[in-house]
N, C-alpha and C positions, 0 to 999 in steps of 0.2 A: 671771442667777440663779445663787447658790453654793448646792450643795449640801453642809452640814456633820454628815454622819452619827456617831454616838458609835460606838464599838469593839462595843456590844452589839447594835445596829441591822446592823453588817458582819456579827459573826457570827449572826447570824439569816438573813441573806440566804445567806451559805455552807451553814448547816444545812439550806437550803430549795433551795437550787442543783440537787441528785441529785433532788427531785422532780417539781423543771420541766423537767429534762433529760429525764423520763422522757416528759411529758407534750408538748414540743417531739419526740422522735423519733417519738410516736404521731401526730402533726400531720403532720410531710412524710410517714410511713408512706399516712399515709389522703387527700392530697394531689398524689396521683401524677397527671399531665395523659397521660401516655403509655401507661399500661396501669392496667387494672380493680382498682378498690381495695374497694368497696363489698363485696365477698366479708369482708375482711379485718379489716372492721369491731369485728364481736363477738368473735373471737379476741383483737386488741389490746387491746377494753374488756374482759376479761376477765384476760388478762395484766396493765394496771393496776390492776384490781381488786386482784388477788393482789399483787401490790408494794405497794399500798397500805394494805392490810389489816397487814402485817407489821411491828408497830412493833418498835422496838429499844428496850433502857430507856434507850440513851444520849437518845432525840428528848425534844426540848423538849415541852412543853405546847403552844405555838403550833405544832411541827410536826404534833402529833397531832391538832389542831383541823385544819389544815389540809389533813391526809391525811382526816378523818374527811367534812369540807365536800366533798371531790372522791369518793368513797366515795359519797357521797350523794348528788351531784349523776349519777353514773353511774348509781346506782341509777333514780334519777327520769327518766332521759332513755332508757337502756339496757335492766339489766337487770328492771326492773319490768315490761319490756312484752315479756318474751320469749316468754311465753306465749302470743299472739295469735299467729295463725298463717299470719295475712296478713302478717307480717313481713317488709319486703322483706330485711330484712339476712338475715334466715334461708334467705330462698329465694335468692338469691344463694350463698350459702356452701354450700344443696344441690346445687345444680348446678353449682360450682367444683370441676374436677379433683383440685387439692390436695386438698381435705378428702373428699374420698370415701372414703378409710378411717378418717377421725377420728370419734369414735364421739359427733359431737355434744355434747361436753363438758356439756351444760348443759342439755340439751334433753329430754326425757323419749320413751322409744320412742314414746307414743301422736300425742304431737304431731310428732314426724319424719315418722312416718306420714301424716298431715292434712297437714305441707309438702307432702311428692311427691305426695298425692291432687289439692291444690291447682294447684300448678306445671300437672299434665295435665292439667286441665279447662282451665285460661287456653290451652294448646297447643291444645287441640282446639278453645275457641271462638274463638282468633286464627286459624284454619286456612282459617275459612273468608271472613274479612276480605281483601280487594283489600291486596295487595305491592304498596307503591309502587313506582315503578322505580326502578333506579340513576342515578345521572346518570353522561350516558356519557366524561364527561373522569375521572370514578373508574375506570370501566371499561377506559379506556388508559391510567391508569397506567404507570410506567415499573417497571420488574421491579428497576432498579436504588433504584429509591427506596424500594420495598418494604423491599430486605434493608438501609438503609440508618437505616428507623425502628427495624427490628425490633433490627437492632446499637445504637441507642442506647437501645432499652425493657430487654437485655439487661445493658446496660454500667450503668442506673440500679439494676437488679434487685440487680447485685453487691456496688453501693454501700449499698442499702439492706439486705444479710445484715449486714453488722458490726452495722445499728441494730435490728436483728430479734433479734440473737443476745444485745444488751444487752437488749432488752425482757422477750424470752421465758426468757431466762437457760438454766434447768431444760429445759424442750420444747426447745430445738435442741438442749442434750446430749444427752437421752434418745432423740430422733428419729436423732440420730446414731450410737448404742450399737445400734441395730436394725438 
């Protein structure tokens, strides 16, 4: 099979390139096998929101259908259901370190409140549920193999700042300037 593209069909795909880019670094962002990503969720879908909302008057028509179709698609899967407050992504992001001083960008005081009221109540009624045991070859573990994940969850972390610092752009300057 040849594929025989016209000059206008390329540049479409180059016009359209910075917005798959964006949507390919949110992919491995939320992709991680070695450390918690599920925290990180709604901050990212919020960060494409905001780059996608932003047209330039240089974009085509087809990129603005195309920014508008993932705009919407976010909305319907994401940010529609922020409100419910069984939200795992929300309770997630409350009880993640990082965000304990971010003032919930999106979330309205009453229902941050209803997350932590929620979170406690599952604590106290898991409290009283039978801990499985450990299985005891996790338990002897090697101490060496420990600092061995943790140096490769660390060395991925670093990698993934450069694709955090194009996503978020604005937030890691500003986080930086504090």
């Amino acid at each position: 099979m040849h594929l025989d593209l016209k000059d206008e069909k390329w540049s479409l795909m180059e016009e359209i390139l910075p917005t798959l880019n964006l949507l390919k670094i949110a992919n491995t962002l939320v992709c991680g096998e070695k450390y918690v990503t599920i925290s990180d969720v709604l901050s990212i879908v919020v960060a494409l929101f905001d780059k996608f909302s932003n047209d330039s008057e240089d974009d085509s028509a087809v990129l603005k259908n195309f920014k508008n179709a993932l705009i919407t698609g976010l909305n319907t899967r994401f940010i529609n259901k922020i409100e419910e407050s069984n939200n795992l992504y929300l309770k997630t992001m409350a009880v993640d370190p990082r965000f304990k001083d971010i003032n919930f960008f999106f979330v309205t005081f009453e229902l941050r409140q209803k997350i932590y009221a929620d979170i406690c109540e599952e604590i106290k009624s898991n409290k009283n549920r039978e801990q499985p045991h450990l299985d005891p070859e996790y338990k002897n573990a090697e101490v060496g193999e420990e600092k061995k994940q943790k140096q490769r969850c660390e060395e991925k972390m670093k990698t993934n700042k450069k694709e955090l610092q194009e996503l978020f752009g604005s937030i890691s300057e500003s986080e930086e300037q504090v």
